[in-house]
N, C-alpha and C positions, 0 to 999 in steps of 0.2 A: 504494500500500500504506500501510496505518497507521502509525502508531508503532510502536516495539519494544513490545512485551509486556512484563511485569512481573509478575514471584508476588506473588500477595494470600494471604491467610493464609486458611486453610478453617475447615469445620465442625469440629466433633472427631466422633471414631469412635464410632460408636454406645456405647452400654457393653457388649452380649453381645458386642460384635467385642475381637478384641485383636490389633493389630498388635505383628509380633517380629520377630527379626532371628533369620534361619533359618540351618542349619545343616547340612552333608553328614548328618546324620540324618534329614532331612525330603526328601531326595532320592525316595525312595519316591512320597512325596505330590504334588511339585513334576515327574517322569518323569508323571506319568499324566496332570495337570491338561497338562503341555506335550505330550503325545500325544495327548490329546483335542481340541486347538487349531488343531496346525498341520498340514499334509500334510508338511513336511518339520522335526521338533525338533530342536531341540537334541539331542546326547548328553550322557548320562551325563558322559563326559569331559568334555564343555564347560563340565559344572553343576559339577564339582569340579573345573574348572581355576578357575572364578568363584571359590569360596572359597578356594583356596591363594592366587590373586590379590589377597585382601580386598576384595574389590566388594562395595559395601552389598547385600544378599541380605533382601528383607523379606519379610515375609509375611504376610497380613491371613486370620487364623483366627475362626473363627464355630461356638462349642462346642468341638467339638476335632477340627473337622475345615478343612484349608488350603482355602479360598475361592480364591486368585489370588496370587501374589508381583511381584514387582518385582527387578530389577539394574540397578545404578547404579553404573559407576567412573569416577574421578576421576584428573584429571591436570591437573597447576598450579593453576588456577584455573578449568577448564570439569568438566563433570559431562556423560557420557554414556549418555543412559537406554536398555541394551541390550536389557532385555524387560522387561513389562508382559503379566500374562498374569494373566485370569481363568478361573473352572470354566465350563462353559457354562452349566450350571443357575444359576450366579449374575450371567451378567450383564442389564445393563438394570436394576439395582438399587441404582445408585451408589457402588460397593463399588470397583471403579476407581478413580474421583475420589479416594478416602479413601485409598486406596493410592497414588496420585501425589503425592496434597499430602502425605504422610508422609516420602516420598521428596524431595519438592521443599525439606521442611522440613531434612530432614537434609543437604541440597546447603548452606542456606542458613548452616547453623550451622556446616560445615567449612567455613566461606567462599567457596565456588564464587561465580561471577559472572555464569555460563551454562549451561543443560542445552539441550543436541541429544541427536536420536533422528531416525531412521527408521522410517514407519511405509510399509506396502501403499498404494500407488494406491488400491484396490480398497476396503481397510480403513476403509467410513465411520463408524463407530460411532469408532475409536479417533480419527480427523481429527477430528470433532466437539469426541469430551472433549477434546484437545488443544489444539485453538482455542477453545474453553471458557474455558481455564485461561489464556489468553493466548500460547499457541504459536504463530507466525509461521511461514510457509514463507518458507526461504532460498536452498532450492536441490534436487534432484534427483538420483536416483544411477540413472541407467537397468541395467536387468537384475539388480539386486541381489538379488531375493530369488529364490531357485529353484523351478521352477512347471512341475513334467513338462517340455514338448514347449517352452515358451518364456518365459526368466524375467518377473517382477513387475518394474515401477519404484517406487522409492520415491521417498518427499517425505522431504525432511531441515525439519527443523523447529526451532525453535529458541527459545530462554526468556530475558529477561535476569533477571538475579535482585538483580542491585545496579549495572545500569547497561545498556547497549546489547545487544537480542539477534544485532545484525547482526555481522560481526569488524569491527574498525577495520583501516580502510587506510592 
């Protein structure tokens, strides 16, 4: 395997795009984009436990309509990237990317030193952008994500942002 990975600094956002930091008012917007996504979303409950929690909550809008968001919570010094979720009409448009390195930027400037996430076995589009960006696979969570008759495995993935993305032993 390679080196650890490392965040490089991206493009900027289009100008019609405007990334914000979304709110239990965009719940609406954010319920529909995650039911049109997954077989099994997130609830409601889940999306407003994120905000009572302070999880960076972002949102990459195009006109005035939400394209895809991001969550991102933080604990010490690592940054875990919980969801990442585009409309389907936008993706293959690199409106993703723009929304990770937004996310990765604001890992960077609360000091974070590591982003992990899990993505689908299955999920090539999302492993790509990720090893893309310099995500490493670290490790494996078998059955994690739920899939009818027999769950998904996931890849755990992993980012250093100011130093190793592997943990020190």
């Amino acid at each position: 395997m390679a080196g650890p990975g490392v965040y490089r600094a991206g493009r900027p956002v289009y100008p019609e795009q405007e990334l914000r930091a979304l709110s239990e008012s965009d719940l609406p917007d954010i319920l529909e984009i995650e039911r049109l996504s997954y077989s099994y979303p997130w609830s409601e409950g889940v999306f407003r436990d994120t905000f009572r929690s302070g999880y960076a909550v972002l949102g990459l809008v195009q006109g005035s309509r939400l394209e895809g968001y991001g969550v991102l919570a933080t604990l010490y010094d690592e940054a875990h990237l919980l969801n990442l979720c585009m409309r389907p009409a936008s993706r293959g448009r690199g409106l993703a990317r723009q929304l990770l390195r937004a996310l990765l930027r604001g890992a960077v400037l609360q000091g974070m030193q590591r982003v992990v996430l899990e993505v689908r076995v299955s999920n090539r589009a999302a492993r790509r952008l990720y090893e893309s960006e310099g995500f490493e696979l670290v490790g494996e969570r078998p059955g994690y994500y739920p899939d009818g008759v027999s769950p998904e495995d996931a890849l755990v993935m992993a980012l250093g942002l100011a130093g190793p993305a592997s943990p020190v032993t």
